[in-house]
C-alpha positions in Angstrom: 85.0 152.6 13.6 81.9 153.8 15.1 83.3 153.0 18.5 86.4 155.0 18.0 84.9 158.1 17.0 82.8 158.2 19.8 86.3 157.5 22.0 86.8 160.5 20.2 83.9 162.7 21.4 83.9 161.9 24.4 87.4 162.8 25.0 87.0 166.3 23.7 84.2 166.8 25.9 86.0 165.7 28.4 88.9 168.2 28.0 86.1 171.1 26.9 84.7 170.3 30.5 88.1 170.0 32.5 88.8 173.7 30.7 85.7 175.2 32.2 86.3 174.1 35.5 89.6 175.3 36.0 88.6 178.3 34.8 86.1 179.2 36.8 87.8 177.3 40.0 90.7 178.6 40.0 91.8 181.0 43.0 95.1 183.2 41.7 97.5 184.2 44.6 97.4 186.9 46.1 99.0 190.2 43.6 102.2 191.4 44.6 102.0 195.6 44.1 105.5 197.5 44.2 105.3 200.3 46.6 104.1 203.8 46.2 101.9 202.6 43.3 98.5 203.9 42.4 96.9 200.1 42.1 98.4 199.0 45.2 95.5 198.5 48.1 98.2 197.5 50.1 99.5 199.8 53.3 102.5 201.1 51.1 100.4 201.8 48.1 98.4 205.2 47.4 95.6 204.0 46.1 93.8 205.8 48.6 95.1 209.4 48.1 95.0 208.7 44.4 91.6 208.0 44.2 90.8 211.0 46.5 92.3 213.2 43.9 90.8 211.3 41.4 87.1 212.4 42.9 88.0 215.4 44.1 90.1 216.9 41.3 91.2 215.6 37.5 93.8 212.9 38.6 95.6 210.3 36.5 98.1 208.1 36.1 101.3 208.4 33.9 103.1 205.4 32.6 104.9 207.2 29.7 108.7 208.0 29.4 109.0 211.6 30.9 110.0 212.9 27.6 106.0 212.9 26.3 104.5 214.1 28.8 102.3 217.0 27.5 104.1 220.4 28.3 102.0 222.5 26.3 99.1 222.7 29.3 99.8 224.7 32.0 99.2 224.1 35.6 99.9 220.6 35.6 100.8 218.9 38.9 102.9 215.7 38.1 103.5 213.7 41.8 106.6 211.3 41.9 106.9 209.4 45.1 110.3 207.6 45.7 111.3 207.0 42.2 113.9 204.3 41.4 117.4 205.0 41.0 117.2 207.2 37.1 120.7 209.0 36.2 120.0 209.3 32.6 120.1 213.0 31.4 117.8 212.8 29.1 115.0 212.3 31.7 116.1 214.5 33.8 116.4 216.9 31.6 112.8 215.9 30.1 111.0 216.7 34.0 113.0 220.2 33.9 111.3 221.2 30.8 107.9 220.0 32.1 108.7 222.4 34.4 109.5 225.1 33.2 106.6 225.1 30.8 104.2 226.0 33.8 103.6 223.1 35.5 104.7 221.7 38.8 106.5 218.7 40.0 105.6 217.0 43.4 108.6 214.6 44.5 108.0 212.6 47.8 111.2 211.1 48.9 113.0 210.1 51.9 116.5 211.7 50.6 116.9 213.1 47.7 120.1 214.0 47.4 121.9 214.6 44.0 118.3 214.6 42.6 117.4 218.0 40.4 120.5 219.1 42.0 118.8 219.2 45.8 120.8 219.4 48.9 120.7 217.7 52.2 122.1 216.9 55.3 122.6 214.1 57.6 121.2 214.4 61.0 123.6 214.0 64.2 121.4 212.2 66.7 118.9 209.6 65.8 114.9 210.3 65.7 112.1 207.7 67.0 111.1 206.4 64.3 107.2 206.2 65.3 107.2 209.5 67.3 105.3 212.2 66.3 106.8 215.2 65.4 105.4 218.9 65.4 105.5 220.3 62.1 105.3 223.8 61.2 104.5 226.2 58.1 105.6 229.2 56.6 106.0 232.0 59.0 105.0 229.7 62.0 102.0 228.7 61.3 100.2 226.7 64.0 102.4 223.0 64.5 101.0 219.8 62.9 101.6 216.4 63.9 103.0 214.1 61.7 105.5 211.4 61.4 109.2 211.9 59.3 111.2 208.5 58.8 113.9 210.6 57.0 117.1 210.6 58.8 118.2 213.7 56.7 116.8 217.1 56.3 116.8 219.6 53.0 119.2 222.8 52.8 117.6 225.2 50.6 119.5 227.2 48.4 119.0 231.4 47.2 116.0 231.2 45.5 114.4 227.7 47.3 111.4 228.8 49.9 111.0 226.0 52.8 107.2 224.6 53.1 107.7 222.7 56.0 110.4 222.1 58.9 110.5 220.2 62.1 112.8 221.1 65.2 115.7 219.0 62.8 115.6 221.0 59.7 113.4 221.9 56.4 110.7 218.9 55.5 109.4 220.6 52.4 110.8 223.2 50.3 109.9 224.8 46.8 112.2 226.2 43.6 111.0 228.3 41.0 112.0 226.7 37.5 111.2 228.7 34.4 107.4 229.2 34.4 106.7 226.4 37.0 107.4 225.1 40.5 109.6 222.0 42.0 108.4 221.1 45.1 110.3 218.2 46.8 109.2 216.8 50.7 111.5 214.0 52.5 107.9 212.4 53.8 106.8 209.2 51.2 104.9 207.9 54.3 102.4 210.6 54.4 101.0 209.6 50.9 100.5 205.7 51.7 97.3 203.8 52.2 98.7 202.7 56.0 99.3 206.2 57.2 97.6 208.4 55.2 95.0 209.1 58.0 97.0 209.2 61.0 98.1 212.1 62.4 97.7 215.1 60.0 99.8 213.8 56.8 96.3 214.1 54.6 96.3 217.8 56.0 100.1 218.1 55.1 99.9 216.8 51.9 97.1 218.5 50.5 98.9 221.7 51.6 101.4 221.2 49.5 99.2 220.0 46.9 97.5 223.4 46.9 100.7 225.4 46.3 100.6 224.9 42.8 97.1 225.7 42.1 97.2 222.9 39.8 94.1 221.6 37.4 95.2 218.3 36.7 97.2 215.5 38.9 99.3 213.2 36.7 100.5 209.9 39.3 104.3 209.0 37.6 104.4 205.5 37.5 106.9 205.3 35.1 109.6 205.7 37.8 108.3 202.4 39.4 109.3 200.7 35.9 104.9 200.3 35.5 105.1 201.2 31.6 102.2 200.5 29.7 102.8 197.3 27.4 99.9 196.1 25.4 99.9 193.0 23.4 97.2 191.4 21.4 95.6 189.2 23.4 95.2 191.6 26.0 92.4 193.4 23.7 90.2 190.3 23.9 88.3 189.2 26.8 89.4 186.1 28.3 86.3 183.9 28.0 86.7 185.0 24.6 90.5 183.5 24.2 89.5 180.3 26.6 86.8 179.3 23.7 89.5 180.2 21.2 92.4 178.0 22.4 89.3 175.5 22.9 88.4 175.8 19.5 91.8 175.6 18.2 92.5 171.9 20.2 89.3 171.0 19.0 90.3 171.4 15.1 94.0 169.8 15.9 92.0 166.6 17.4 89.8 166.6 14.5 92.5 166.8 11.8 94.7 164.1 13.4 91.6 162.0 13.6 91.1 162.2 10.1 95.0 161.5 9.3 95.6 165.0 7.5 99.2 165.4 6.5 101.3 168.2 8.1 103.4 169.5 5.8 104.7 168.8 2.5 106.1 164.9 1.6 109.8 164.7 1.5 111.5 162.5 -1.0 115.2 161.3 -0.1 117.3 163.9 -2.5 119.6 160.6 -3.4 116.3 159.2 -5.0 116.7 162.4 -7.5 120.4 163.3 -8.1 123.3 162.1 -8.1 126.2 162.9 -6.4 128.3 165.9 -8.0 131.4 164.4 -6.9 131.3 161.0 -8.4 132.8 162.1 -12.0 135.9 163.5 -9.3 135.7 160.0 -7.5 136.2 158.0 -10.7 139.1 160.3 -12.1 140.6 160.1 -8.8 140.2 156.5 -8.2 141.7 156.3 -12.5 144.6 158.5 -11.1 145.6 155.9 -8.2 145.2 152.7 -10.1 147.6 153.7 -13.1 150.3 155.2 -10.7 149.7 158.6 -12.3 151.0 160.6 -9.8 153.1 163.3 -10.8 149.9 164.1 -13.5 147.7 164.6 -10.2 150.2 166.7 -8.4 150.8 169.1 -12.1 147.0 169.1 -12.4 147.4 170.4 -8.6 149.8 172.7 -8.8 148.3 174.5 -11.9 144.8 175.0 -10.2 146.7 176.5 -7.5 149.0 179.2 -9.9 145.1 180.1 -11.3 143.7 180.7 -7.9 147.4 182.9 -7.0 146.7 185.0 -10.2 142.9 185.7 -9.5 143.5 186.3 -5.8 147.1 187.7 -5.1 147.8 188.9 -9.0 150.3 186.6 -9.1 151.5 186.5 -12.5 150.4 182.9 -14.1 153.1 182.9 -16.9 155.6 183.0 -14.3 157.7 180.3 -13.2 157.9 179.2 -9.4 160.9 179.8 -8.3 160.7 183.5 -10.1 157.1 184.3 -7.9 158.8 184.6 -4.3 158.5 188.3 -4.1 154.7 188.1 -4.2 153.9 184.9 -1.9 156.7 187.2 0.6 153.8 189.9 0.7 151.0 187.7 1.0 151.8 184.3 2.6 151.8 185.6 6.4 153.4 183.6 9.0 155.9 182.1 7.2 159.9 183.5 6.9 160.7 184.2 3.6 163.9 181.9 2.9 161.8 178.8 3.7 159.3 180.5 0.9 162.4 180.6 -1.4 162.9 176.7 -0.5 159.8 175.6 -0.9 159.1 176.8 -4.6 163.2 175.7 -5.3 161.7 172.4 -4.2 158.5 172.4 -5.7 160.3 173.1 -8.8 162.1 170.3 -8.7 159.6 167.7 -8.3 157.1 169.0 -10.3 160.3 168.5 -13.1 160.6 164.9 -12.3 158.8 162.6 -14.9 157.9 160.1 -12.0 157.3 160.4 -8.5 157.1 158.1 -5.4 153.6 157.9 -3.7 155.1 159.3 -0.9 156.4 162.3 -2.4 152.9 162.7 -4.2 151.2 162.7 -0.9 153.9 165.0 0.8 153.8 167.6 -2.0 150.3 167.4 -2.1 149.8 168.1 1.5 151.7 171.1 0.6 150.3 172.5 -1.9 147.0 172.3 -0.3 148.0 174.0 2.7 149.0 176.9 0.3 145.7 176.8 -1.4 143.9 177.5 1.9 146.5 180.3 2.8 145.3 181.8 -0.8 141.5 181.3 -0.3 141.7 182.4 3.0 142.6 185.7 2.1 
């Protein structure tokens, strides 16, 4: 005995020890970050541009549904870089009243068309894709170089002002909308980690940063499907949870060690009871030996003008060949003359004094097809 209980511990330690080290020795793969997301290091992330904000100016991110963001502050800038396909009213309708609350609404996208009801056009001639293009302000303001993937361009409307155009057409341009601002550029590039710095796209972005004179910088991440979920473990450290589960195959060890029971001792119900159906087995079994079969089939047929009259209404006083008119509104799929033949017959051998054991057992059949028809519904 002493020999198996120190099997025992040594096992435990053994799994206590093989816990530790995988713990501590394990290397996780590499995290794979969606694009344009503020935790992404990688070179289509914005971590970098997000964290200059962040130092810079009030910057956070937003994982909520668009519908709490806070509207009662004013000058808010909320920046969505190339959401995911969203065509539920509701939402939109939730960023057009962030808007026109005061704040402003940044959306970095390569074409936006359909989206807040924006415009564009598709280009005729193809650009470089890696060339540098000049880039020019508001009333011709000195040209900045900068790269535009977009094969589209923006057509502003009465009452849109354009930021930003290259020799192809508008690159930025801003709406009014109530007390606040939509500004909308076709150039996600600019904002991520791998291209940030080249060219002038940090320039170019916080230009357009500035035209909203904004205090605080939400990040929507919501659009990239990154909503917050917390569960319960996640408020616990892990060591914490590794000496938990520990701790918990610790005490399941123990307790099959010491040959606890799990759960309650079940006793064979036969052991018990009896069998409800055995005082029906012996009558039936009485009802075969003596022959006594027209007695089983009346028995039969009179359980089954009870069950008629509680659920058709069938009259039980009634004979059967006088209760057609109701089985013809209840008994579906059947015509009604071969109702009118089958009570004629049933009439007729439930008259007999004796009957064969094969007309038992074809009358019976019967019978108990109707009974289902009846409890059926």
């Amino acid at each position: 005995m002493h020999k198996a209980r120190k099997g025992w511990l040594w096992l435990v330690i053994l799994i206590v020890v093989f816990a530790l080290l995988s713990y501590f020795t394990f290397t996780p793969k590499p995290k794979v970050y969606p694009n344009y997301v503020t935790e992404s290091p990688s070179p289509t992330g914005t971590k970098g541009f997000y964290t200059y904000l962040k130092k810079e100016m009030s910057a956070k991110s937003w994982n909520h549904s668009p519908s709490l963001l806070p509207k009662n502050k004013e000058q808010q800038l909320l920046i969505m870089v190339e959401p995911g396909d969203f065509t539920e009213k509701e939402e939109i309708s939730s960023y057009l009243d962030f808007i026109k609350e005061g704040n402003s609404l940044l959306l970095l996208t390569q074409n936006p068309d359909g989206l807040f009801d924006l415009r564009t056009k598709q280009l005729e001639k193809d650009i470089p894709s890696l060339e540098a293009l000049k880039i020019y302000g508001k009333g011709g303001k000195a040209a900045q170089k900068a790269e535009v993937l977009s094969y589209v361009r923006l057509q502003p409307r009465n009452g849109e002002d354009t930021l930003l155009h290259d020799k192809y057409g508008p690159v930025a341009l801003k709406r009014t909308v109530g007390k606040g601002q939509l500004i909308v550029a076709i150039t996600p590039e600019w904002i991520t980690n791998g291209k940030i710095l080249k060219n002038d796209h940090l320039p170019l972005l916080i230009s357009l940063v500035n035209e909203t004179n904004s205090k605080t910088i939400l990040f929507d991440e919501y659009v990239h499907g990154e909503q917050t979920t917390s569960t319960f473990l996640s408020a616990f450290p892990k060591w914490f949870l590794l000496l938990m589960f520990q701790g918990i195959l610790i005490a399941f060890i123990w307790l099959w060690n010491k040959g606890k029971r799990f759960g309650p001792i079940m006793v064979p119900r036969e052991e018990m009871v009896r069998f409800s159906d055995e005082g029906i087995r012996a009558i039936a079994a009485w009802y075969l030996r003596g022959r006594r079969y027209q007695d089983s089939l009346l028995i039969q047929a009179d359980y089954l003008k009870q069950l008629l009259q509680e659920r058709w209404q069938v009259p039980y006083h009634k004979e059967w060949q006088d209760i057609w008119g109701y089985l013809e509104r209840k008994w579906t799929g059947i015509k009604t003359n071969e109702i009118r033949l089958f009570l004629q017959e049933l009439a007729i051998i439930l008259d007999k004094n004796k009957i064969t054991k094969q007309e038992y057992l074809l009358w019976s059949r019967k019978l108990d097809q109707l009974q289902k028809e009846v409890e059926q519904g």
